[in-house]
C-alpha positions as CSV (number, residue, x, y, z in Angstrom):
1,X,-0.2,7.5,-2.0
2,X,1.1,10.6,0.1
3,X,4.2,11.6,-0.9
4,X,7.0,13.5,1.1
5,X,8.6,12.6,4.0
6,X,5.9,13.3,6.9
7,X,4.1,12.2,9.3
8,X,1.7,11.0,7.1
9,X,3.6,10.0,4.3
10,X,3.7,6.5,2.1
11,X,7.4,6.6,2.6
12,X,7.2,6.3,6.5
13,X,3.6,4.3,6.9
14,X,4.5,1.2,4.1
15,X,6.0,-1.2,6.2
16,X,3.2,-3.5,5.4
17,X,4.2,-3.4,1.9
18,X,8.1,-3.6,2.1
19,X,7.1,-7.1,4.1
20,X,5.8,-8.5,1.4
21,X,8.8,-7.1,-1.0
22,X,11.1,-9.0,1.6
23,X,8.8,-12.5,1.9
24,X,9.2,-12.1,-1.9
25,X,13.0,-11.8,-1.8
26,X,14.5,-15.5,-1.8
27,X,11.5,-16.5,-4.4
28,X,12.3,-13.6,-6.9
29,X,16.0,-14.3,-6.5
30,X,15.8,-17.5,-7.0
31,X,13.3,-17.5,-10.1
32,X,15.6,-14.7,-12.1
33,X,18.5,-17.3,-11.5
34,X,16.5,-20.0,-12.8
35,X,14.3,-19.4,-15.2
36,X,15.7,-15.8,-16.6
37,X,17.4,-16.9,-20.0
38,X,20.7,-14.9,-21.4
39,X,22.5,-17.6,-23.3
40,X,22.5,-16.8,-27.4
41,X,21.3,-12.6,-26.6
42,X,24.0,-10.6,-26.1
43,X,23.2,-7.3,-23.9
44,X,24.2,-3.9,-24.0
45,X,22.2,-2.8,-21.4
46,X,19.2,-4.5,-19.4
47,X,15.9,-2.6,-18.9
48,X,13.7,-3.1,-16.3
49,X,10.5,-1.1,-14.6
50,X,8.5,-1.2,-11.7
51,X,4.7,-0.6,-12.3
52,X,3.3,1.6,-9.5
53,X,6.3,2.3,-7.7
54,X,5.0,5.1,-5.6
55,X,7.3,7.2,-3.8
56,X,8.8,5.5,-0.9
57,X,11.7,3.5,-0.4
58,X,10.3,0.3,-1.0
59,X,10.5,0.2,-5.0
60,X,14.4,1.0,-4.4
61,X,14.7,-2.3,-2.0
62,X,12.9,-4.1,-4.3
63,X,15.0,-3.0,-7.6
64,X,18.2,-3.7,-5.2
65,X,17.3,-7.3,-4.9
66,X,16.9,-7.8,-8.7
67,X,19.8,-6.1,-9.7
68,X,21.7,-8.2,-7.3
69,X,19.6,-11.3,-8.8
70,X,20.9,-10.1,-12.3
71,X,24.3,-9.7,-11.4
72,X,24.8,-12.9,-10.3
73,X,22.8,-14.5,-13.0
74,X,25.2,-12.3,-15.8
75,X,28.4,-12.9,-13.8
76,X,28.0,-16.7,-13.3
77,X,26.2,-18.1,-16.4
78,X,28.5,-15.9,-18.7
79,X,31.6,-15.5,-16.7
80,X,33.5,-14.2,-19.6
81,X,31.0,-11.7,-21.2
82,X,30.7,-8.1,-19.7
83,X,27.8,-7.9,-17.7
84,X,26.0,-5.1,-19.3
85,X,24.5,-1.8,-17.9
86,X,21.2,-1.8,-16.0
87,X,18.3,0.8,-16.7
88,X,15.4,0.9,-14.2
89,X,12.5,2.7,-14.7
90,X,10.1,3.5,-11.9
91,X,6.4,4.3,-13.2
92,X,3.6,5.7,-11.4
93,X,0.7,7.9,-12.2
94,X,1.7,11.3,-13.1
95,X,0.8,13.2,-9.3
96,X,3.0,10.3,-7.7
97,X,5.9,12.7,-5.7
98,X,8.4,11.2,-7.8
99,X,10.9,14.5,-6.2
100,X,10.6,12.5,-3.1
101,X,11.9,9.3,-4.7
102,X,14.7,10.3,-6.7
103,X,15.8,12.0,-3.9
104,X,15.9,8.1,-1.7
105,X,18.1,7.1,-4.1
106,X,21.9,6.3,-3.5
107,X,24.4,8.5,-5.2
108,X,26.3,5.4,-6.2
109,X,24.1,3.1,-7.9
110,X,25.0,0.0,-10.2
111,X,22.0,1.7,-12.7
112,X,20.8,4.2,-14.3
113,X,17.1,5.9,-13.9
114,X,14.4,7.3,-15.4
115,X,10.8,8.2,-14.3
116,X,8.0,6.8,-16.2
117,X,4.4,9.2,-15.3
118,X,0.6,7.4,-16.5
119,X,-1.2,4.8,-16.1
120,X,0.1,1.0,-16.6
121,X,-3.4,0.4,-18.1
122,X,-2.1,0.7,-21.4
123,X,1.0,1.0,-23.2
124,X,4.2,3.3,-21.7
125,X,7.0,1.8,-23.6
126,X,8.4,0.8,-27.3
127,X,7.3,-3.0,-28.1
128,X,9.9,-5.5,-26.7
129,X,11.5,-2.9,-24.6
130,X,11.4,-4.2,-21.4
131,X,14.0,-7.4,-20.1
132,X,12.2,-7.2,-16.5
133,X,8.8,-5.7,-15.5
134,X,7.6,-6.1,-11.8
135,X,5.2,-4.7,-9.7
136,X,4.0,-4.6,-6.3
137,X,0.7,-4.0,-4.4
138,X,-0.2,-2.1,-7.0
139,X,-2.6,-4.4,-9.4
140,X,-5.2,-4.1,-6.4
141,X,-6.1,-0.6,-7.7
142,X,-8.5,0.0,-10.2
143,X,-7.7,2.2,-13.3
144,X,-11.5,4.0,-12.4
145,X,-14.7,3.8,-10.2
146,X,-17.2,1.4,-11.5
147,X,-19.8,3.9,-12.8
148,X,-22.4,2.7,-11.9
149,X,-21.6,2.8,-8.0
150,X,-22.5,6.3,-8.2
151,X,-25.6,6.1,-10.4
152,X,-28.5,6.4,-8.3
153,X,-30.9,4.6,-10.7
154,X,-28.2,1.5,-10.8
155,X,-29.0,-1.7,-9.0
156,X,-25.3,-1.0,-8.0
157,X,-25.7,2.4,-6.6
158,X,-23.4,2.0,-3.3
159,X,-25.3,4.0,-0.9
160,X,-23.8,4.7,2.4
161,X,-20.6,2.6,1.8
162,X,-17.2,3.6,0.5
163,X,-16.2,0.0,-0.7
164,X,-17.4,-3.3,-2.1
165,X,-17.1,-5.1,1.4
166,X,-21.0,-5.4,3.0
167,X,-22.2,-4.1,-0.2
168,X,-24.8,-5.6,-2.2
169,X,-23.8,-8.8,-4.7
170,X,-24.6,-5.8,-7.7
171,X,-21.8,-3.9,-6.1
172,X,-19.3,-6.5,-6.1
173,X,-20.1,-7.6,-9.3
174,X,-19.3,-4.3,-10.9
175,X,-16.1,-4.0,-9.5
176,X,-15.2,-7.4,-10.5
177,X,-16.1,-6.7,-13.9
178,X,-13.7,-3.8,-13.9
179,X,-11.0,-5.5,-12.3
180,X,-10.8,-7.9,-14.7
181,X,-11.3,-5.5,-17.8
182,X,-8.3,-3.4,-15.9
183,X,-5.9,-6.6,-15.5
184,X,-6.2,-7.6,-19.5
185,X,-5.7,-4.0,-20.7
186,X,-2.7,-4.5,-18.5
187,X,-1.1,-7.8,-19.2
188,X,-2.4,-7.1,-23.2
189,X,0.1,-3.5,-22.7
190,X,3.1,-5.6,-20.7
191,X,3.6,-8.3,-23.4
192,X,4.2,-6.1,-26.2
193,X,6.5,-4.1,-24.1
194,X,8.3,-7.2,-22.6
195,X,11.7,-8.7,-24.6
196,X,11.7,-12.0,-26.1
197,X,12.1,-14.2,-22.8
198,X,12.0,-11.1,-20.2
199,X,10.0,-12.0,-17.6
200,X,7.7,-10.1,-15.1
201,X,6.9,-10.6,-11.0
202,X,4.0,-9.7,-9.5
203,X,3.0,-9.2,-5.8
204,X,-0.6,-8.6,-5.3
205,X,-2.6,-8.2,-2.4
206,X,-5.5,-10.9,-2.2
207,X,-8.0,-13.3,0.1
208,X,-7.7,-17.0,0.5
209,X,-9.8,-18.9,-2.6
210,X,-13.0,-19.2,-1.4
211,X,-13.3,-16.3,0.6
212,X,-16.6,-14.9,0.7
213,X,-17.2,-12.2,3.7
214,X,-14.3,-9.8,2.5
215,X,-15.4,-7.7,5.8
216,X,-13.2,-10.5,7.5
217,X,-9.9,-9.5,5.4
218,X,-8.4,-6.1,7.5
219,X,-8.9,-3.9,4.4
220,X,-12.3,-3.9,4.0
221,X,-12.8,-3.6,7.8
222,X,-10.7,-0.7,7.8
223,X,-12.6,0.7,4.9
224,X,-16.0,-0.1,6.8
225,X,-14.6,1.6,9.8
226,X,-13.7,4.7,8.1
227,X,-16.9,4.9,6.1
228,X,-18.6,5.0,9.8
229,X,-16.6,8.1,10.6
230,X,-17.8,9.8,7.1
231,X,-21.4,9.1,7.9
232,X,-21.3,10.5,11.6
233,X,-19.8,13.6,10.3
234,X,-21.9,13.9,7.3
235,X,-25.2,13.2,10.0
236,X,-23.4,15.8,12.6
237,X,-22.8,18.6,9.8
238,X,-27.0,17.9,8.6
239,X,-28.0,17.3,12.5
240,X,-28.8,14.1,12.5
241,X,-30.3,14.1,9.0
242,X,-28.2,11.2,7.2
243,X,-30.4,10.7,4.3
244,X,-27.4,12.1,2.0
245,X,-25.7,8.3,2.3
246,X,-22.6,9.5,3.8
247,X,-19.7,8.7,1.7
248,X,-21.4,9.8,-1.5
249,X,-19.0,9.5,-4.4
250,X,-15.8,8.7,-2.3
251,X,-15.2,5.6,-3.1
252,X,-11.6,3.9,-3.2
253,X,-11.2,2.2,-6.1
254,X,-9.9,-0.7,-4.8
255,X,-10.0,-4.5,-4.5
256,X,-8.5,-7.9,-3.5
257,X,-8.7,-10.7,-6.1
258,X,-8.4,-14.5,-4.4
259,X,-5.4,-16.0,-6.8
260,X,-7.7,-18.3,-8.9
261,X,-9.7,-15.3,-10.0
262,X,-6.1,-13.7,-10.7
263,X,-5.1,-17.0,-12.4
264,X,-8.2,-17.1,-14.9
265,X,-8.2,-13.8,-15.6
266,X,-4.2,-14.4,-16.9
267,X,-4.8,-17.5,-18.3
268,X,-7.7,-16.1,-20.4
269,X,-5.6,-13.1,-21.7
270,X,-2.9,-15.7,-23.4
271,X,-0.1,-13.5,-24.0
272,X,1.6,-14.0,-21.4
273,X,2.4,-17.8,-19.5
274,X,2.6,-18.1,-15.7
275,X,5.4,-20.0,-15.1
276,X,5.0,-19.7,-11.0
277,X,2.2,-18.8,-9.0
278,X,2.1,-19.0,-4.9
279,X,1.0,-17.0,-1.9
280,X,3.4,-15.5,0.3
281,X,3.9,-17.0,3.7
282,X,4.9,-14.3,7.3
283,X,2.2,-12.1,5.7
284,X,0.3,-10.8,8.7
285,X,-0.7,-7.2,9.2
286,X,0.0,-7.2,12.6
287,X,3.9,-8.4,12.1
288,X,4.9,-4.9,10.5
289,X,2.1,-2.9,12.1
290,X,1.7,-4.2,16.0
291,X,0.1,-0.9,17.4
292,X,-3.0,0.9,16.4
293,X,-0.9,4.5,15.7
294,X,0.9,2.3,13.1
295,X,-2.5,1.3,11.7
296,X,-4.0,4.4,11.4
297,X,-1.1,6.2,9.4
298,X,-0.9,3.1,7.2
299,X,-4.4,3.8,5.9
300,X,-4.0,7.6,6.4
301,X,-0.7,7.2,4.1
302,X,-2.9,5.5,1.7
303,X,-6.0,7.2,1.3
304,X,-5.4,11.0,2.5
305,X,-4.7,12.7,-1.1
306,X,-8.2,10.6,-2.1
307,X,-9.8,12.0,1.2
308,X,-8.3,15.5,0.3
309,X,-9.9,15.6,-3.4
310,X,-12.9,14.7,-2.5
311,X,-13.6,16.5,1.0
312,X,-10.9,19.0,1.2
313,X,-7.7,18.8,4.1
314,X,-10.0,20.7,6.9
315,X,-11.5,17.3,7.7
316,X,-8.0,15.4,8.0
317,X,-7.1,15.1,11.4
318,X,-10.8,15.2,12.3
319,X,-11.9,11.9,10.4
320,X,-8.5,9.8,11.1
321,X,-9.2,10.9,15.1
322,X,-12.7,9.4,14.7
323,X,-11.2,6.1,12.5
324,X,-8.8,5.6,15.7
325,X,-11.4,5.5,18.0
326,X,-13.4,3.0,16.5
327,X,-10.3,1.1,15.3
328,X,-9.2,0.8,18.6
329,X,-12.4,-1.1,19.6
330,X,-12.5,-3.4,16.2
331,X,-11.7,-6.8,15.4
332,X,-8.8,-5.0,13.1
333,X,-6.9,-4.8,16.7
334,X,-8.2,-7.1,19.3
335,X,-8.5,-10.2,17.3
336,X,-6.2,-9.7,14.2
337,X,-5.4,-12.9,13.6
338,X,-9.5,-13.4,12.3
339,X,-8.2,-11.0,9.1
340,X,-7.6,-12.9,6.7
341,X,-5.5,-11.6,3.6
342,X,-2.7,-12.6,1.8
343,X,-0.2,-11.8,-0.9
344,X,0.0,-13.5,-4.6
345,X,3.5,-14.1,-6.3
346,X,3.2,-14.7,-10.1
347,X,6.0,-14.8,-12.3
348,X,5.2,-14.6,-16.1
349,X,6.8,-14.5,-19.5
350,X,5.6,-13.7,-23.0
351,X,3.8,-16.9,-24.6
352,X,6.2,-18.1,-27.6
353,X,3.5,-17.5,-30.4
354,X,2.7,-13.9,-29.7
């Protein structure tokens, strides 16, 4: 995500996101009251981390809400006991601005904090060390490409296109097959590192079950869109020539499970138990991003350190002017309603026998 404060930045384009931390809200309260077990531990302190927290203000909201959850949960199940001290770690990959953050963060807090850099694809804490993991819109990013989508000789060589949306069932495929290799390496890393009866939430950006044309859900349109843009520059820069394929190895590694595929995929690791699964309801796109300016930074936010790598920062303002254009003309705008995505709550805990 783009970190900072600017224009650009994650921390002034995730709106989208912090809706679905705040549709969340009442359901996460409620399951940490309900199902969150303290009676026969005693606590010193009660750890907790958010996976992919990136480096705007929504991870703080979102810790807020469960430390208020916790508190209430400490101070009215065990009115007598001293509520004990809260530890929240926020973990992101290692170039996530995590200055930016810690610098969102209220001088008087009710926690203490710690930064977590690497990957959530394998283990970043001592086994059993966690009370509380959660993570939000986070789990729809791959740990890596799919090679093959850059292989030329590959049936899923993904010419021309910068996504799985359009692509070719080959090119789907592959980054199904790493999406689901990704989620166990997670969940396998999460319940060692989870307590005995800590719990973790989950919000993760999906489609309906069934879906089948992902060019109707807005982030694969949006993707198409800006793929366009690459492969008029690349044509303009070799005059008209386009036999390059555009996009070449710029390829977001990114995808939108439907929540059966997310449910099999947990169910078939068995280490960890869902004890609640739902979609969120108010998700819409164009609730917490009604004009297209608000659209274009949300994907600029996003995907402009990817863009960067890969092409450099003279193309910046170029490609996102293009990507507004055509977005302004889409379906994306002028019928959002036809976008169909949605976001998956799952709460979890460790199975018993593990």
């Amino acid at each position: 995500m783009n970190g900072g404060d600017g224009a650009s930045s994650y921390a002034r384009n995730s709106s989208y996101q912090r809706g679905a931390i705040e549709a969340a809200e009442a359901l996460l309260r409620n399951e940490i009251n309900t199902r969150l077990d303290i009676t026969n531990h005693s606590f010193s302190s009660f750890t907790i981390a958010d996976f992919g927290c990136s480096s705007g203000p929504n991870t703080i909201l979102a810790v807020d809400i469960i430390i208020q959850a916790l508190y209430h949960k400490f101070t009215s199940s065990l009115p007598n006991t001293t509520t004990p001290q809260f530890q929240v770690f926020f973990n992101d990959v290692p170039h996530t601005d995590f200055n930016a953050l810690f610098a969102l963060l209220p001088p008087q807090r009710p926690y203490f904090v710690a930064g977590v850099p690497g990957s959530f694809y394998g283990n970043l804490f001592p086994k059993a060390h966690l009370n509380m993991a959660y993570s939000s819109c986070a789990l729809c990013w791959l740990s890596d490409l799919p090679p093959e989508l850059t292989d030329i000789s590959s049936p899923a060589y993904n010419r021309g296109r910068i996504h799985y949306t359009g692509a070719s069932a080959e090119v789907a495929q592959a980054y199904s097959y790493q999406y689901k290799k990704d989620i166990k390496l997670f969940l396998h890393a999460t319940s060692q590192e989870l307590a005995e009866n800590g719990l973790m939430a989950l919000i993760v950006p999906g489609v309906p079950d069934g879906f089948l044309d992902f060019q109707e859900a807005s982030t694969g349109s949006e993707f198409d869109l800006l793929a366009s843009c690459l492969m008029d520059m690349a044509r303009e820069v070799r005059g008209g020539n386009n036999k390059g394929g555009g996009g070449g190895q710029f390829q977001p590694s990114h995808i939108l499970p439907n929540s059966k595929e997310l449910e099999d995929i947990i169910r078939s690791n068995g280490e960890l138990k869902i004890d609640k699964m739902e979609t969120l309801g108010s998700m819409d796109a164009q609730d917490t991003m009604p004009d297209l300016q608000s659209r274009v930074l949300y994907l600029r936010a996003v995907l402009e350190g990817l863009v960067r790598t890969h092409f450099g920062h003279k193309i910046l303002d170029d490609l996102f002017d293009r990507y507004a254009l055509k977005l302004a003309h889409s379906s994306v705008i002028l019928q959002p309603r036809t976008h169909k995505s949605i976001m998956i709550f799952a709460l979890l805990s460790r199975c018993h026998d593990i």
